[in-house]
C-alpha positions as CSV (number, residue, x, y, z in Angstrom):
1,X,-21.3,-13.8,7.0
2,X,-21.8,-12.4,3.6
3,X,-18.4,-12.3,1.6
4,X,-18.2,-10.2,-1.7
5,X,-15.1,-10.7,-3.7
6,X,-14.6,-8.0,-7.0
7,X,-11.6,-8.2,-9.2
8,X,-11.9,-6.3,-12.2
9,X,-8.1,-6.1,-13.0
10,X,-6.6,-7.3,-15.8
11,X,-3.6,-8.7,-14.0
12,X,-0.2,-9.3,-16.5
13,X,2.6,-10.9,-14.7
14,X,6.2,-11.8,-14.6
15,X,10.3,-10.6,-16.1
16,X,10.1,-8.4,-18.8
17,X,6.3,-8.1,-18.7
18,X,6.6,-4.1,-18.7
19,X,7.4,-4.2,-22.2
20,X,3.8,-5.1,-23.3
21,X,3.1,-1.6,-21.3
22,X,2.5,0.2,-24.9
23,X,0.5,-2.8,-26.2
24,X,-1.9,-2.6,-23.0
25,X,-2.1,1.1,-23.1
26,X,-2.8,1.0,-27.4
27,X,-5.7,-1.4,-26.8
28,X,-7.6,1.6,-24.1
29,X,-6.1,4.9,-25.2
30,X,-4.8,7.5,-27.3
31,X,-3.2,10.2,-24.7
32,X,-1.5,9.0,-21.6
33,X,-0.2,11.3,-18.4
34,X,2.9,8.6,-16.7
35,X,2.6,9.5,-12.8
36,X,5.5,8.6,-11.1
37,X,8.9,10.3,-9.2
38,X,11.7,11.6,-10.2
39,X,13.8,8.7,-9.3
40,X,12.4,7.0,-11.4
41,X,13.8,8.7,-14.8
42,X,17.4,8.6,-12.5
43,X,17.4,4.6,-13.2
44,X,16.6,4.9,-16.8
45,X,13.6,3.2,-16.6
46,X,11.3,6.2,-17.8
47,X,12.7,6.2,-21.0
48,X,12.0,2.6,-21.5
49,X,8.6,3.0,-20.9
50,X,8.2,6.0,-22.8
51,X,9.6,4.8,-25.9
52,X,7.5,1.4,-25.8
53,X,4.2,4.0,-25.5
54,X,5.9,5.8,-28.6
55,X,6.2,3.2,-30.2
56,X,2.4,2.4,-30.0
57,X,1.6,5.8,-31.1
58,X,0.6,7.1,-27.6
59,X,1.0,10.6,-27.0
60,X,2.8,10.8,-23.6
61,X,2.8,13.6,-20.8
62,X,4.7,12.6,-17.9
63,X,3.5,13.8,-14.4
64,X,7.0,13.1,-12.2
65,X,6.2,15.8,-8.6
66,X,5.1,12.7,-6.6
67,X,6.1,12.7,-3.1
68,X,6.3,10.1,-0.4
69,X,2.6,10.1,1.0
70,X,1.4,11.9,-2.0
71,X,-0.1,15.6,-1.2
72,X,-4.0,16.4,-2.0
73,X,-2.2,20.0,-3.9
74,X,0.1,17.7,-6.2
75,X,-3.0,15.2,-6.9
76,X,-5.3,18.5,-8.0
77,X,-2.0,19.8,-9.8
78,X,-2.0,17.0,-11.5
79,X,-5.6,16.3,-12.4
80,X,-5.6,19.7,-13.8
81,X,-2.7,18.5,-16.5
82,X,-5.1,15.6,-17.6
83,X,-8.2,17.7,-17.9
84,X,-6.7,20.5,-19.9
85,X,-5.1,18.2,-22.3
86,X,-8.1,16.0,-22.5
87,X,-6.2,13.0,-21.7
88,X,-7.4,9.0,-21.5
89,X,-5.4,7.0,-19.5
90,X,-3.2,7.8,-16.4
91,X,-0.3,5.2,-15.7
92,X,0.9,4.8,-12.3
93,X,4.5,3.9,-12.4
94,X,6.2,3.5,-9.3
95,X,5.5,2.4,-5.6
96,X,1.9,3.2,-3.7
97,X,2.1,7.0,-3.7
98,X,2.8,6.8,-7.8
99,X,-0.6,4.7,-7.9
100,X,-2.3,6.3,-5.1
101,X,-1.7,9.5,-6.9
102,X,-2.9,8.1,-10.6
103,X,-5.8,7.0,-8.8
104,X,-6.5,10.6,-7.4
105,X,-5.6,12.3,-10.4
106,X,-7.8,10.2,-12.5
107,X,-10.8,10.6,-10.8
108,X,-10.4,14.1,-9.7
109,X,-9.9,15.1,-13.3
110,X,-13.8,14.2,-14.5
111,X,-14.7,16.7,-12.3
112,X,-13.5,20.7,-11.1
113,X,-12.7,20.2,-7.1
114,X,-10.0,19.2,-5.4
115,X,-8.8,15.4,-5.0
116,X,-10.1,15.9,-1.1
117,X,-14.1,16.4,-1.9
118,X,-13.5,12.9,-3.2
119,X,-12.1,11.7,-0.1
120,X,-14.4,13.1,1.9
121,X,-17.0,11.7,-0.2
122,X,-18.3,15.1,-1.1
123,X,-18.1,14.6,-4.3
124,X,-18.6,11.8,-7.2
125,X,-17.0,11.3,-10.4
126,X,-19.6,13.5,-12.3
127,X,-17.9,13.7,-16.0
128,X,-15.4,10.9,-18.1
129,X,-13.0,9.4,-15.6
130,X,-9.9,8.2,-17.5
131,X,-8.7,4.6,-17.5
132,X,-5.9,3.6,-15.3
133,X,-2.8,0.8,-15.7
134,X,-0.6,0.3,-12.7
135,X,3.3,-0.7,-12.5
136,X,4.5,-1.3,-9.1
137,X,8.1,-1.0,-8.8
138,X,8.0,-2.1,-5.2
139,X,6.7,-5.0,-3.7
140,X,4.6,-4.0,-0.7
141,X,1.3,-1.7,-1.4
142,X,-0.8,-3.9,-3.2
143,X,-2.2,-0.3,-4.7
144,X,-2.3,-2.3,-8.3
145,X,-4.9,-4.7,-7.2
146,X,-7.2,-2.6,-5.3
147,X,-9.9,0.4,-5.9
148,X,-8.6,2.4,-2.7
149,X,-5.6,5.6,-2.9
150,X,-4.8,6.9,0.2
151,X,-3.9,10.6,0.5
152,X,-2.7,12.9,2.7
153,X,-3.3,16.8,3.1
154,X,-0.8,18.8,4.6
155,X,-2.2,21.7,5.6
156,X,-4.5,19.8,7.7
157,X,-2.5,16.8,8.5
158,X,-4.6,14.3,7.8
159,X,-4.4,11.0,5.7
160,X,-7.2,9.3,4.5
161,X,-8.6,6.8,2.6
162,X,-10.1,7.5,-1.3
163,X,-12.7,4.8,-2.5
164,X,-14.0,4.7,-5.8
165,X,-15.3,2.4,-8.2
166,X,-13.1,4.4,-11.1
167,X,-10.5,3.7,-9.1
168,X,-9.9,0.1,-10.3
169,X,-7.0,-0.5,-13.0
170,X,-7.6,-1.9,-16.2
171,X,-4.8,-3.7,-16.2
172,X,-1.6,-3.9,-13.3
173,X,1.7,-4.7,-15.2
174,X,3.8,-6.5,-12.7
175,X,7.2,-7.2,-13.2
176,X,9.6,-8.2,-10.5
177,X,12.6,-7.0,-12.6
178,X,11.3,-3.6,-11.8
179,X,12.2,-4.2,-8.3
180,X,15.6,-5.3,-8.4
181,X,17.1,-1.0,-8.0
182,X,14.6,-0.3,-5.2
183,X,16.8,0.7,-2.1
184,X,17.5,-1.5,0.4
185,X,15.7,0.4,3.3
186,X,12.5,0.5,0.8
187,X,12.3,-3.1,-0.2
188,X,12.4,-4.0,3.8
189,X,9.8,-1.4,3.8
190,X,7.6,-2.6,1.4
191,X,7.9,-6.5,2.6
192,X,6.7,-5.2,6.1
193,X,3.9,-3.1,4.2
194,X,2.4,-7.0,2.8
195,X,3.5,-9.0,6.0
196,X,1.1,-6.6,8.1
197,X,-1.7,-6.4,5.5
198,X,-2.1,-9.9,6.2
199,X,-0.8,-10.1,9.5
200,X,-3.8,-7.6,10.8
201,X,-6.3,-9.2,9.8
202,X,-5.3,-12.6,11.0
203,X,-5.6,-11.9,14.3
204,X,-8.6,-10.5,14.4
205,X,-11.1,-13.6,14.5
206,X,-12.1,-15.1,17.7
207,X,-12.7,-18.4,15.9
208,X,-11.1,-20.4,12.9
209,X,-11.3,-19.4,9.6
210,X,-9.9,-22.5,8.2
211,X,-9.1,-21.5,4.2
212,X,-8.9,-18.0,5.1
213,X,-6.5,-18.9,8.0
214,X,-4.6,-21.0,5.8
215,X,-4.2,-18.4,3.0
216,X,-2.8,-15.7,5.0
217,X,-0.4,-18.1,6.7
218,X,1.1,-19.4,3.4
219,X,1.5,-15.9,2.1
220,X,3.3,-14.9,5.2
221,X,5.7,-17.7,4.5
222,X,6.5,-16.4,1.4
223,X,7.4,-12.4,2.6
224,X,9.3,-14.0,6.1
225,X,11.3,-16.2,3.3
226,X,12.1,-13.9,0.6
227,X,12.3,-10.6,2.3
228,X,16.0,-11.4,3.7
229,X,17.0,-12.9,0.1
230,X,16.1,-10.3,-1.6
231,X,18.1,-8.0,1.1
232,X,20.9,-9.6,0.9
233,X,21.3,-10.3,-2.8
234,X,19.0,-7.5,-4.4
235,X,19.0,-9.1,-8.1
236,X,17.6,-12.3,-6.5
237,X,14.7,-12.6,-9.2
238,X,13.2,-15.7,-7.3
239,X,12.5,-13.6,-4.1
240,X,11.7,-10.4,-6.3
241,X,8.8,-12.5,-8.1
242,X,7.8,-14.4,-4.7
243,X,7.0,-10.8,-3.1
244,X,5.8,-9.6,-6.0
245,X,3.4,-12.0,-6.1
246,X,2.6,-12.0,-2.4
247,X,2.0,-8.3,-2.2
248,X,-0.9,-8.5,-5.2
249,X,-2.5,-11.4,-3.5
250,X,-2.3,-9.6,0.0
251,X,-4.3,-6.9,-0.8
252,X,-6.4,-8.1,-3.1
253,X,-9.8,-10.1,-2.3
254,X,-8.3,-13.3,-2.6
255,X,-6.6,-12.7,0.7
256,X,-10.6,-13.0,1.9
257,X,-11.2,-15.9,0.7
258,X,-12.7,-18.4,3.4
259,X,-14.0,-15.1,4.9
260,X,-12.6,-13.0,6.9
261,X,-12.9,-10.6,10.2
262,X,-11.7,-6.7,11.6
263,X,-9.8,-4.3,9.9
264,X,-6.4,-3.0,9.5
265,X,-6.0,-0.8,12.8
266,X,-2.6,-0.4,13.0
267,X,-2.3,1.0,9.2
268,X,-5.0,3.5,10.8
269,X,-2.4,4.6,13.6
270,X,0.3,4.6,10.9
271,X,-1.6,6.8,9.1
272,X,-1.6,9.4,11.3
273,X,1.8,9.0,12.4
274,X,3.0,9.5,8.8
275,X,0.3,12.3,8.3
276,X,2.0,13.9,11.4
277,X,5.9,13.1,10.7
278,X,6.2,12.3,6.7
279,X,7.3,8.7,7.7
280,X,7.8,6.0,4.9
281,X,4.6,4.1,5.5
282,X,6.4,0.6,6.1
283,X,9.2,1.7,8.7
284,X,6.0,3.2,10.0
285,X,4.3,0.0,10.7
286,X,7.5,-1.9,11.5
287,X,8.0,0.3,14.6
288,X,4.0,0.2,15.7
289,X,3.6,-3.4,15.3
290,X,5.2,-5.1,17.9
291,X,2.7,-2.9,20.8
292,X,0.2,-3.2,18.5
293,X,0.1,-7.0,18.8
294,X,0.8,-6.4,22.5
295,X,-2.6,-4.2,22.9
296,X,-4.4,-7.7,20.8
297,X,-2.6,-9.7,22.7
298,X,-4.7,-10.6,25.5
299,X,-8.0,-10.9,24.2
300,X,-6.3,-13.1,20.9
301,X,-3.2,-15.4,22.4
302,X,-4.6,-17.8,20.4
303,X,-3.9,-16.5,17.0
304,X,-0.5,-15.3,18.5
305,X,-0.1,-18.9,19.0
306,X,-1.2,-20.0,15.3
307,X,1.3,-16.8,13.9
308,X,4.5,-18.6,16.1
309,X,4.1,-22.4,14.6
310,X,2.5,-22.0,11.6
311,X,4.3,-18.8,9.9
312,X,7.4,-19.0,12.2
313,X,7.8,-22.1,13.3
314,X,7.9,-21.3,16.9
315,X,6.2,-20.5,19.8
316,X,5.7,-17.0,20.6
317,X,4.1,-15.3,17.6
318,X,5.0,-11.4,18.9
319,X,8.7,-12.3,19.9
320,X,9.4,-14.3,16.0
321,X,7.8,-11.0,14.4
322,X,10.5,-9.1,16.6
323,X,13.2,-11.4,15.8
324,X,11.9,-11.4,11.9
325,X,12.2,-7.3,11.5
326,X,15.7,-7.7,13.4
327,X,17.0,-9.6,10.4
328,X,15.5,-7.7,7.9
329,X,17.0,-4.4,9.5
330,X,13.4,-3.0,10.1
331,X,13.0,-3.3,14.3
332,X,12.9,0.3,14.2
333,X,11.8,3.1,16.8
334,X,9.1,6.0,16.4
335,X,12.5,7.9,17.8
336,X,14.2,7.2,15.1
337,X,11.8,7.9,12.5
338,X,11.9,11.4,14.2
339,X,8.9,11.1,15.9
340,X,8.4,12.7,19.5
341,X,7.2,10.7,22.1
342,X,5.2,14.1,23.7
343,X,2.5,14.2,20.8
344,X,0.9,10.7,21.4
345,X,-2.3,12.1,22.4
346,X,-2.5,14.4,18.8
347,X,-1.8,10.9,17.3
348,X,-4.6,9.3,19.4
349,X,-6.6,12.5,18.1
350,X,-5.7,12.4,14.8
351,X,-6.3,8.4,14.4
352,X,-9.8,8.8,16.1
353,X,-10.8,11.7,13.3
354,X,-9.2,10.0,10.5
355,X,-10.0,6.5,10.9
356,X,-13.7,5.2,11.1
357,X,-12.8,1.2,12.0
358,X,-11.5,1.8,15.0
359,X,-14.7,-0.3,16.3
360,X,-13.6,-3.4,14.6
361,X,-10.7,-3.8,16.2
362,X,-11.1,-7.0,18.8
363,X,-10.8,-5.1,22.3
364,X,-11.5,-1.3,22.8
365,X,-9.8,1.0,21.2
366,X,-10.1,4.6,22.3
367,X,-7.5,7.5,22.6
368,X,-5.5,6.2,25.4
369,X,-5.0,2.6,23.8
370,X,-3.7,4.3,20.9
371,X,-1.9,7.1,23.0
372,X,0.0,4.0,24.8
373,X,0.8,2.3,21.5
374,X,2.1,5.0,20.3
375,X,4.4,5.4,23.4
376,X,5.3,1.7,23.9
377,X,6.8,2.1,20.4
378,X,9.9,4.5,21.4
């Protein structure tokens, strides 16, 4: 097995660490587009950032239409604001669909088509690409530390992946104070988001992966620890750095390190759920995962077994992960997401067209597996 591990990011870290955003952004640009949400200005943290840019002599447009699983039209909308004003660096402030979004809008502004010609890969970055610096205000996404948006178009209902070498930050400003006036529904959102980037690929190997195994088990430690601190007293900036810190490392390529085996399948089913519905991404995944481990189940009791003592300390690995979203407030229901339990075979459809790793995953995974995942999740 052939492992490559690439990370280009310039990673800056810790409280307070957003004010060196101006300094970073000096150092790479002149002319900056901030791409973020609305809520965003409403807890005054805009404004902070904006007059640290000023005072760096960045000109500063500010891009706030981002939506919850950020639209292929309000990518292109945007990517036409940072072509027309010939601008250098795009800034992704905010949670995954901020930085998914700067990702699209960057690269789909060196060029003249839409965002989804990139994600179809029928198109290339053909002119000046500008540079990109990520702040997360959520722990969960990981979208700071990788090259990967994802995207959804509406009119088609699809969401899919965009990969890109230009898609890679300079630098990722992470600072846990950030995350201290997320909501309480999104934090438990965003901790599920990291707990099943690493929990779906740790039971995919049918053999040990000793370092790798180890790895993933420490950082699930950390999110099963400090997601219910950080619940219950939301300016806890111990748990707010320990899942900061665990959602960079989940998705970046350290979390391969010792190697590493499958894909993410049940993000690929989550995808079209919330590509279908509108669903926040992580309440999406908290209500697949529990069938979705059920479908691995029986051809990977082992690692179910590892999961229990060495992330839970107890037996059953399926029924702590159960137990584990019940405290956080996230053992949640397709049915109460508003999803309808008559459309599982249009999600088995959709996951089929959208996602091509479907063959990874350790038993077979065809439209009724997915149709009855889908189902056992009500």
């Amino acid at each position: 097995m052939i492992t490559t591990i690439h990370l280009p990011v310039k990673i800056v870290f810790g409280d307070g660490s957003v004010n060196q955003l101006g300094e970073e952004a000096r150092a790479i640009a002149k002319k900056a587009m901030i791409v973020t949400y609305p809520d965003i200005r409403k807890v005054g943290l805009l404004d902070r950032i904006l007059n640290s840019l000023k005072e760096n002599e960045i000109e500063t447009t500010v891009f706030e239409e981002v939506e919850p699983n950020p639209r292929s039209t309000t990518v292109d909308k945007g990517a036409g604001i940072v072509r027309d004003q010939k601008i250098d660096l795009v800034i992704g402030l905010g949670g995954g669909s901020a930085m998914d979004a700067a990702k699209g809008i960057a690269i789909t502004s060196s060029g003249s088509v839409s965002v989804w010609d990139y994600v179809m890969q029928q198109a290339r970055a053909t002119g000046p690409v500008p540079s990109l610096i990520q702040v997360p205000t959520l722990a969960g996404t990981g979208s700071e530390i990788n090259n990967v948006g994802v995207i959804s178009n509406w009119e088609t209902h699809e969401k899919r992946l965009l990969f890109s070498p230009s898609a890679w930050a300079k630098t990722s400003i992470i600072d846990p104070e950030l995350t201290i006036t997320v909501p309480k529904n999104q934090t438990g959102a965003g901790g599920v988001d990291t707990f099943s980037h690493l929990v779906e690929y740790y039971v995919m190997p049918d053999k040990p992966l000793p370092l790798n195994d180890a790895y993933r088990e420490a950082v699930m430690r950390i999110v099963v620890k400090y997601l219910p601190k950080a619940l219950a007293k939301p300016d806890d900036i111990e748990a707010r750095t320990q899942l900061s810190w665990a959602s960079t490392i989940a998705m970046s390529g350290l979390a391969r390190l010792g190697g590493t085996v499958g894909m993410m399948t049940c993000h690929g089913i989550e995808h079209a759920v919330s590509a279908i519905y509108d669903v926040t991404h992580g309440a999406g995944l908290a209500a697949l995962l529990p069938a979705w481990m059920r479908h691995v189940q029986p051809v990977r009791q082992e690692r179910f077994d590892m999961l229990g003592k060495n992330v839970f300390g107890k037996s059953d690995g399926i029924k702590a992960t159960e137990e584990w979203l019940e405290e956080i407030g996230m053992r949640l229901k397709l049915g109460d997401l508003g999803c309808e339990i008559e459309r599982a075979g249009d999600i088995a459809e959709n996951t089929i067209a959208t996602f091509a790793a479907l063959n990874q995953h350790p038993r077979e995974l065809n439209a009724e597996g997915i149709a009855q995942i889908y189902r056992d999740s009500f």
